[in-house]
Each structure stands twice: as C-alpha cells, then as structure tokens.
Gaussian input, Z-matrix of N, CA and C with variables (Angstrom, degrees):
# hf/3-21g

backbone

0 1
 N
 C     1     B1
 C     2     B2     1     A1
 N     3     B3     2     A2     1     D1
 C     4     B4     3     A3     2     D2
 C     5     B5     4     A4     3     D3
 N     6     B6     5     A5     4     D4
 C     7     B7     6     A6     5     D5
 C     8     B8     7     A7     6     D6
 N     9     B9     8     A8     7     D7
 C    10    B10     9     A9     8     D8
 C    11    B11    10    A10     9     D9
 N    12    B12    11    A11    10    D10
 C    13    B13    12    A12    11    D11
 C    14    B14    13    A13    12    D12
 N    15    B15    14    A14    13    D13
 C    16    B16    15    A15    14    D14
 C    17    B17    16    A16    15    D15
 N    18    B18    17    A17    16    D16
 C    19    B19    18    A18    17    D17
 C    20    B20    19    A19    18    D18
 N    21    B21    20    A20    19    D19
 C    22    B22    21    A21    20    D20
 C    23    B23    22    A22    21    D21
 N    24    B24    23    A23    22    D22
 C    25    B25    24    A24    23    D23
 C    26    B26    25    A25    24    D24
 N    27    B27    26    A26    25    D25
 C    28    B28    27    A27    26    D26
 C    29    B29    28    A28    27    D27
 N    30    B30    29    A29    28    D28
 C    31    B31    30    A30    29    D29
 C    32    B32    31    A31    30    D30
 N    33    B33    32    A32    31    D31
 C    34    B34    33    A33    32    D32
 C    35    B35    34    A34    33    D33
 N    36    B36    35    A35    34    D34
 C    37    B37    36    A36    35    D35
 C    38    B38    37    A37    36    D36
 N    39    B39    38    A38    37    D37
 C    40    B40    39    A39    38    D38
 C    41    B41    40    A40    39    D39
 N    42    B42    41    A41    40    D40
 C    43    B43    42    A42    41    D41
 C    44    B44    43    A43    42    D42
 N    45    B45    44    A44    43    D43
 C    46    B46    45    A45    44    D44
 C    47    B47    46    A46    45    D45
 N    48    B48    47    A47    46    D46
 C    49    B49    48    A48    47    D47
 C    50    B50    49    A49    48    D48
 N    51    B51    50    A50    49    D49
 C    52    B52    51    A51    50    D50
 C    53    B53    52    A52    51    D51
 N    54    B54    53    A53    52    D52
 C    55    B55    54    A54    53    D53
 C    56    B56    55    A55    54    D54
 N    57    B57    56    A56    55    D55
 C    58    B58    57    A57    56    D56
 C    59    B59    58    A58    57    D57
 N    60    B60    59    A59    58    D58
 C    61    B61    60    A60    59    D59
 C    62    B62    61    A61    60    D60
 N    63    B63    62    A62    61    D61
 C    64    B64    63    A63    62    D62
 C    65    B65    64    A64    63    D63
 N    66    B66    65    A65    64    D64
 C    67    B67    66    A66    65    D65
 C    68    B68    67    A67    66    D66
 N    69    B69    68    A68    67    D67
 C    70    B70    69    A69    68    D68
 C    71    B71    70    A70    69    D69
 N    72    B72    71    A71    70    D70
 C    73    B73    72    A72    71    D71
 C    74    B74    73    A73    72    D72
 N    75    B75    74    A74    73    D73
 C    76    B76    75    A75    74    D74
 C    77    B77    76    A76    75    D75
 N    78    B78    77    A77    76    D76
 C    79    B79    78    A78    77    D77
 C    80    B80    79    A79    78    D78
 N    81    B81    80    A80    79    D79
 C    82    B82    81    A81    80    D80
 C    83    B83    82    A82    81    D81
 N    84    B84    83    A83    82    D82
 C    85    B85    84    A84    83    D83
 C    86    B86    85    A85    84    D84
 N    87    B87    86    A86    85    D85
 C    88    B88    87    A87    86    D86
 C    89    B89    88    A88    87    D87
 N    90    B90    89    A89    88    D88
 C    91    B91    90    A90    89    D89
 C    92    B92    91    A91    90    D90
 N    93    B93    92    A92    91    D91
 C    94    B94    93    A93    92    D92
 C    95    B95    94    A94    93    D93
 N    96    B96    95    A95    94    D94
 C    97    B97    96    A96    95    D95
 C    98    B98    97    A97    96    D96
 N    99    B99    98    A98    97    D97
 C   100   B100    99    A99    98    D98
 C   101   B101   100   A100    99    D99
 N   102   B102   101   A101   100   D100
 C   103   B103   102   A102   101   D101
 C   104   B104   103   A103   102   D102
 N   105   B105   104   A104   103   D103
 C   106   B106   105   A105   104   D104
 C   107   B107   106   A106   105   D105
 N   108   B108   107   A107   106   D106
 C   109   B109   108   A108   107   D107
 C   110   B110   109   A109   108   D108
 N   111   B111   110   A110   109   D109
 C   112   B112   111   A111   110   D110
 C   113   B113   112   A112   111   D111
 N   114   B114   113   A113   112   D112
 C   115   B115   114   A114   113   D113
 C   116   B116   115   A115   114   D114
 N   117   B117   116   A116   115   D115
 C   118   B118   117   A117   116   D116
 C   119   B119   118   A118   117   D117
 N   120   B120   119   A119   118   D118
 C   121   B121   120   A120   119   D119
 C   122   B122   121   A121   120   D120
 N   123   B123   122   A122   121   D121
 C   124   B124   123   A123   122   D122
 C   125   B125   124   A124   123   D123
 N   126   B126   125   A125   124   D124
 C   127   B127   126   A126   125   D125
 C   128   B128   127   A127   126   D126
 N   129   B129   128   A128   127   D127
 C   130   B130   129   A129   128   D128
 C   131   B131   130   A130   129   D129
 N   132   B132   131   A131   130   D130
 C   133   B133   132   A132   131   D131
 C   134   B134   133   A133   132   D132
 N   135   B135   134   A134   133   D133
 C   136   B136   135   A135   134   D134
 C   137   B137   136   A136   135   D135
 N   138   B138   137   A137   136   D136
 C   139   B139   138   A138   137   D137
 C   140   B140   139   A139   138   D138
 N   141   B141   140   A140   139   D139
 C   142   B142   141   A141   140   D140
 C   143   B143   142   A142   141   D141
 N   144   B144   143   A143   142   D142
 C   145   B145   144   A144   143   D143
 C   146   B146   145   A145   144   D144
 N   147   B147   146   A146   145   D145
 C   148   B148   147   A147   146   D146
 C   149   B149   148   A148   147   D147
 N   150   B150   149   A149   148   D148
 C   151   B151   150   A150   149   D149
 C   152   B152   151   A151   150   D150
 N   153   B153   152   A152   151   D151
 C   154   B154   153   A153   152   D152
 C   155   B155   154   A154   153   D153
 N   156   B156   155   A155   154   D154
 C   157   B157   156   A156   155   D155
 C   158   B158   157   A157   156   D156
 N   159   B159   158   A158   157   D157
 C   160   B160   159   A159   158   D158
 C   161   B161   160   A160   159   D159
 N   162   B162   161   A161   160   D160
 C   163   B163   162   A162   161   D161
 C   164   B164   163   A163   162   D162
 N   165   B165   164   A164   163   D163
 C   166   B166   165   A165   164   D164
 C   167   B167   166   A166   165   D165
 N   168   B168   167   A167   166   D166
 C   169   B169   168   A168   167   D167
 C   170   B170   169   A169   168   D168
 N   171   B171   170   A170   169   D169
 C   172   B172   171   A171   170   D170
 C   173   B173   172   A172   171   D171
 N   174   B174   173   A173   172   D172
 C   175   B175   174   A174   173   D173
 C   176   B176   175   A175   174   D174
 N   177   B177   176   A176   175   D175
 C   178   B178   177   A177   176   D176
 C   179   B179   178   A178   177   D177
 N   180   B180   179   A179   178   D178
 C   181   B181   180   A180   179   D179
 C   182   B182   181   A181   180   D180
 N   183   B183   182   A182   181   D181
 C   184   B184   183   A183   182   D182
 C   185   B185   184   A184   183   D183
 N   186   B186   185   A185   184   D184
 C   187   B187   186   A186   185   D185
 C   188   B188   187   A187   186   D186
 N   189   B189   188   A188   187   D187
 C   190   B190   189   A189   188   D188
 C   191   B191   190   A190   189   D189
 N   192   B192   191   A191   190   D190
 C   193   B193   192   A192   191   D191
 C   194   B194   193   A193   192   D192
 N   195   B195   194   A194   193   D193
 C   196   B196   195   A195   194   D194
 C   197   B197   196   A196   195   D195
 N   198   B198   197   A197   196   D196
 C   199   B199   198   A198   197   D197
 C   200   B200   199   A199   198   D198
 N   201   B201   200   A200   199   D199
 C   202   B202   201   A201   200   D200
 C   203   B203   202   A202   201   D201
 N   204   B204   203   A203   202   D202
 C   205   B205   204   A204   203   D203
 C   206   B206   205   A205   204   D204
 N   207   B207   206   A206   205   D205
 C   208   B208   207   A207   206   D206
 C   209   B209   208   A208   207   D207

   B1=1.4493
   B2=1.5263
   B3=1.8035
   B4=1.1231
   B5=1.7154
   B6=1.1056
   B7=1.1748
   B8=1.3469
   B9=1.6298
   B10=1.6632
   B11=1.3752
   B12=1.4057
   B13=1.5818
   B14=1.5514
   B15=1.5303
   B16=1.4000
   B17=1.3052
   B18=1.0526
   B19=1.5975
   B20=1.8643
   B21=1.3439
   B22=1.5999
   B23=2.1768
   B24=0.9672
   B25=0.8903
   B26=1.8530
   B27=1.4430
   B28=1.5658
   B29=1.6086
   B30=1.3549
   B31=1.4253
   B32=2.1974
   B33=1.3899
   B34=1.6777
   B35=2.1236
   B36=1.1404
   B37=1.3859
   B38=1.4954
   B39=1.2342
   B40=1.7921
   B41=1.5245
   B42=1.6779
   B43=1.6299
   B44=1.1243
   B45=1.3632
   B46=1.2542
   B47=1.4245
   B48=1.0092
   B49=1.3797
   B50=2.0068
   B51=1.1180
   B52=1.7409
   B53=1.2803
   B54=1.4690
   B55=0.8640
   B56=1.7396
   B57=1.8335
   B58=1.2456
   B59=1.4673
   B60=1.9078
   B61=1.6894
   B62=1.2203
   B63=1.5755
   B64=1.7979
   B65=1.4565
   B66=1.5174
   B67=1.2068
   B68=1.6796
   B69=1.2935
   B70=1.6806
   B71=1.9713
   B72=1.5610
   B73=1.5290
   B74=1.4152
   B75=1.0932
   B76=1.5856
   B77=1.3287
   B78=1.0653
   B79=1.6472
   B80=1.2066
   B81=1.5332
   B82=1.5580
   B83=1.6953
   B84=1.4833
   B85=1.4771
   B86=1.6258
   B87=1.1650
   B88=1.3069
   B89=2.0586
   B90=1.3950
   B91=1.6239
   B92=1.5983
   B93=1.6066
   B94=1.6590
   B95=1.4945
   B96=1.3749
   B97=1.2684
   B98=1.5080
   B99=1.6099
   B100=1.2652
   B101=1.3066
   B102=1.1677
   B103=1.6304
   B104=1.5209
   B105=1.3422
   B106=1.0991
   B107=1.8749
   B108=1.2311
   B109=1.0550
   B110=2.3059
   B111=1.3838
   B112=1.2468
   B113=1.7294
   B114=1.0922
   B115=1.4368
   B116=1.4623
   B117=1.4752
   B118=1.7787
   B119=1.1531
   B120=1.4578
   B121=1.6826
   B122=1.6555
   B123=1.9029
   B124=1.6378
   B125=1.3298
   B126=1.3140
   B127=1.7586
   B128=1.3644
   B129=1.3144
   B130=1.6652
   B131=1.4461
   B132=1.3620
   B133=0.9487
   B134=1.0338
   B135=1.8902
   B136=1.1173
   B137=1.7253
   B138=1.0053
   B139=1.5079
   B140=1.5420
   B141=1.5879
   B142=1.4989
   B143=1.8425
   B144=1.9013
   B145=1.2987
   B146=1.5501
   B147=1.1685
   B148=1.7974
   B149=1.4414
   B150=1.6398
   B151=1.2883
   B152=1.7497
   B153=1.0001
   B154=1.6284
   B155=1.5049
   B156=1.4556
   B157=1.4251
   B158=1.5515
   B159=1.0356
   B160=2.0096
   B161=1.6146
   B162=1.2917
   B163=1.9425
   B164=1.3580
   B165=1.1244
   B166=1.2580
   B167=1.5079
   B168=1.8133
   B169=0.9911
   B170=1.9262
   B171=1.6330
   B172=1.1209
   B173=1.6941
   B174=1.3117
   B175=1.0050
   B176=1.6934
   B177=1.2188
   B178=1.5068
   B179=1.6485
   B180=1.6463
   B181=1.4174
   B182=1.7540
   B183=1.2507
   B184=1.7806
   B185=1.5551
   B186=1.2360
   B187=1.4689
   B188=1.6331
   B189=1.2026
   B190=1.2257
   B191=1.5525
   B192=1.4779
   B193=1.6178
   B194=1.6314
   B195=1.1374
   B196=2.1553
   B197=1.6347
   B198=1.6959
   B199=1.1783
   B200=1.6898
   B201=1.2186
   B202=1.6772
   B203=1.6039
   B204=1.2341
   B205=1.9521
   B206=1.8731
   B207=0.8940
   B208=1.7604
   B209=1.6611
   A1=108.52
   A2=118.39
   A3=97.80
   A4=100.47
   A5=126.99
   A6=130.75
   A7=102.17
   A8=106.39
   A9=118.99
   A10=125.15
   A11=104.56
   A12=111.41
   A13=143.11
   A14=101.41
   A15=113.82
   A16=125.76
   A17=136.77
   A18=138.45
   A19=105.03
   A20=93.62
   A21=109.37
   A22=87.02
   A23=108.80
   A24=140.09
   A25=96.13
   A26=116.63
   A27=116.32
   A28=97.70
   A29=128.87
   A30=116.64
   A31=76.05
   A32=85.76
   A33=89.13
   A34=117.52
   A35=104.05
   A36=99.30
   A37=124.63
   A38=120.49
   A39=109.50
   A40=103.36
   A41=82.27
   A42=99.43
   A43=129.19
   A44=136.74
   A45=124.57
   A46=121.80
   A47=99.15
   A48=126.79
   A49=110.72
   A50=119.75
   A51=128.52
   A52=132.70
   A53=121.30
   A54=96.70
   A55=102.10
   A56=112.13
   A57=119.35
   A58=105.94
   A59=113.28
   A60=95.36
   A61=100.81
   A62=103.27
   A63=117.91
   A64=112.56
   A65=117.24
   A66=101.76
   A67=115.98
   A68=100.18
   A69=106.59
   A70=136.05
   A71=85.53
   A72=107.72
   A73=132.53
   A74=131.83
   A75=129.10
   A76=126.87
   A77=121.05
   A78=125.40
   A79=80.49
   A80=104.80
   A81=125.53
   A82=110.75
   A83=115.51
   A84=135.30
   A85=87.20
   A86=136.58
   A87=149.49
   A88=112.74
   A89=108.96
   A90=118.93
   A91=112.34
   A92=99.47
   A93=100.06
   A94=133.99
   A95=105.96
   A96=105.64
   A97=134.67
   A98=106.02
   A99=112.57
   A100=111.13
   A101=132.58
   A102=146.31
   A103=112.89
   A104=120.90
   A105=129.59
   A106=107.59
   A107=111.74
   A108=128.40
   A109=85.22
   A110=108.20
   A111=90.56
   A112=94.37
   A113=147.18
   A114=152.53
   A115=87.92
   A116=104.36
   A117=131.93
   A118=116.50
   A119=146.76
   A120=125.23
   A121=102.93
   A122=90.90
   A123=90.82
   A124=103.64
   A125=114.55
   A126=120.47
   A127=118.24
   A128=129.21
   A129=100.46
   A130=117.37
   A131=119.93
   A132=127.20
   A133=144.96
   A134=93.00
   A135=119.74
   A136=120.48
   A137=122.76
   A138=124.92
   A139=123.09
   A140=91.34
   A141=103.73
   A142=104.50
   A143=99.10
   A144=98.79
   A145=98.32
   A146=117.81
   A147=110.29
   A148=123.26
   A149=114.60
   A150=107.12
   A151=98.69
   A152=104.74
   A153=127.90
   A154=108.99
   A155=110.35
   A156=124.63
   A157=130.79
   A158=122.16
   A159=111.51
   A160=88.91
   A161=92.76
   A162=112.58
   A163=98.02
   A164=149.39
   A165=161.16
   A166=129.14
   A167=109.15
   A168=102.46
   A169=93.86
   A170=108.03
   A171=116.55
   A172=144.79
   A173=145.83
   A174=154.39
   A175=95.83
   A176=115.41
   A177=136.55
   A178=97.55
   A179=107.02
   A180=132.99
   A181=79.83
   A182=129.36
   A183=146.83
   A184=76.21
   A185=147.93
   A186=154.14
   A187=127.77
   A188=132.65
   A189=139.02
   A190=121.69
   A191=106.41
   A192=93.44
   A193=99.44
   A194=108.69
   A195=96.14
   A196=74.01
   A197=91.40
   A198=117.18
   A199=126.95
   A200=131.33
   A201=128.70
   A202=104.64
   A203=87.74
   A204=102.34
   A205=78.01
   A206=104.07
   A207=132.64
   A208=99.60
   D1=153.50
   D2=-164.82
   D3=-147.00
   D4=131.36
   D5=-165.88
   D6=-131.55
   D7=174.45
   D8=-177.69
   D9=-34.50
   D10=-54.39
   D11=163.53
   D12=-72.87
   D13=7.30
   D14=-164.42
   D15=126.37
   D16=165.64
   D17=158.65
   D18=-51.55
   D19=138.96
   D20=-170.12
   D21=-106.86
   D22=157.86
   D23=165.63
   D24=46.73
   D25=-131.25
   D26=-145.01
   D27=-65.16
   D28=176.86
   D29=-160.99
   D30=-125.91
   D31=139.90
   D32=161.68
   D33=-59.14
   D34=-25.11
   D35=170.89
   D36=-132.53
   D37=157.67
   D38=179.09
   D39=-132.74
   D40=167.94
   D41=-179.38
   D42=-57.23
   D43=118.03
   D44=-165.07
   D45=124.45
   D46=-58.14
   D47=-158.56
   D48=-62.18
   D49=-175.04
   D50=170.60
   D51=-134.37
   D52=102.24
   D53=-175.37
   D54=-122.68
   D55=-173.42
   D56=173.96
   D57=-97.53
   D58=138.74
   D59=-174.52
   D60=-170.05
   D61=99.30
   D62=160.60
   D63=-19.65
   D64=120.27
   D65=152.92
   D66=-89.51
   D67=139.73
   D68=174.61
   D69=-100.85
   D70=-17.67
   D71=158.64
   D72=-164.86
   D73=-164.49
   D74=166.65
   D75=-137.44
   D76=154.04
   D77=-136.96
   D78=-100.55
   D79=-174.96
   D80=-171.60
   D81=-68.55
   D82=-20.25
   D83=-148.40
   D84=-114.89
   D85=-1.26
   D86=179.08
   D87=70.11
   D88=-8.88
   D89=142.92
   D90=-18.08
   D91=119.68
   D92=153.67
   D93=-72.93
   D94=139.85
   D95=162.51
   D96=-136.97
   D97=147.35
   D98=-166.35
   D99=-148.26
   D100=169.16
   D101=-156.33
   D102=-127.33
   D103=138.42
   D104=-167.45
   D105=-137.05
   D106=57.20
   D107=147.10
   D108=122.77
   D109=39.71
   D110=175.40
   D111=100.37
   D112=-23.39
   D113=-172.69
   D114=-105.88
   D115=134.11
   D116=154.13
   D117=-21.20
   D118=116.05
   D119=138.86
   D120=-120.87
   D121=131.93
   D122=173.57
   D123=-109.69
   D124=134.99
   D125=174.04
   D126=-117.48
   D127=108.71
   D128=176.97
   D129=-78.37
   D130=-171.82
   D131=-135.61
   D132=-51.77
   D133=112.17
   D134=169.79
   D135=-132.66
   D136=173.83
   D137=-178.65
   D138=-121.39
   D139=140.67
   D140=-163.58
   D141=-53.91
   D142=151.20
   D143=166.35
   D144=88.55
   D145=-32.64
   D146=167.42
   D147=-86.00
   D148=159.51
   D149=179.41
   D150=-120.57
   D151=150.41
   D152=-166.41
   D153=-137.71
   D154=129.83
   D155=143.43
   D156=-30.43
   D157=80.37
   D158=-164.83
   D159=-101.22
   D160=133.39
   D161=152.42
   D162=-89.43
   D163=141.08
   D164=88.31
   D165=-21.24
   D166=105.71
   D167=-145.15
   D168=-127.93
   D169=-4.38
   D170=165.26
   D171=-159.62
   D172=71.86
   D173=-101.51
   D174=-118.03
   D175=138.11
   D176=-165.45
   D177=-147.23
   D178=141.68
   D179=135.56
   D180=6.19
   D181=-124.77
   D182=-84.38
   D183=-120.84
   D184=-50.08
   D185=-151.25
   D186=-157.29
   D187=165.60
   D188=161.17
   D189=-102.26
   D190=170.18
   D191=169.19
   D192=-130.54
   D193=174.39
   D194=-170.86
   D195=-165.75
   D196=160.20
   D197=165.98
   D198=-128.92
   D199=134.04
   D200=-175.70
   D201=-34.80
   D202=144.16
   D203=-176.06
   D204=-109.24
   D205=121.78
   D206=-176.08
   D207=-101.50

C-alpha cells in the first residue's frame, strides 16, 4: 500500500535479492530508473528501454537502489 510518504508496510522488493527491471527513465544524475511492482528502483548505469538483472542493495520509504547482476 502506498501513501504520501511512501509504501507503508512490506516493500514490493528486498535487500539482497534479484530481480528483472525495465528501465523507464533517467534521473537528474543520469541513473536508471525502473519499478518493481509500482515501487522506485534506481540503478546507475544503465540505459533507458533496457531490462537488467538488479541486486538490491538498499531499500527506503519512497524507493530502492540496486546494482547490475554482471
């Protein structure tokens, strides 16, 4: 569930973990970004329109951050 401040309670993704994840744009810092069920993931570099392997390596209130599974 997801309110003003962020997703309330269990997070659609966790630390650690792998997932597959379209990026759909890029942040101000030129970082991808993509969504994992409606929740934030920022990855750097990567490029829009591709899908990538993300580890998830840190989970916040509003978003996550993940890095390429190489």
């Amino acid at each position: 569930m997801k309110d003003e401040y962020g997703f309330k309670g269990k997070k659609p993704v966790e630390e650690g973990k792998v997932y597959d994840i379209t990026i759909t744009d890029l942040g101000s810092q030129g970082d991808g970004v993509g969504k994992v069920e409606g929740f934030v993931v920022i990855v750097p570099e990567t490029r829009k329109g591709q899908i990538y392997k993300v580890k998830i390596v840190r989970v916040s209130n509003k978003m996550a951050f993940g890095q390429i599974v190489r």
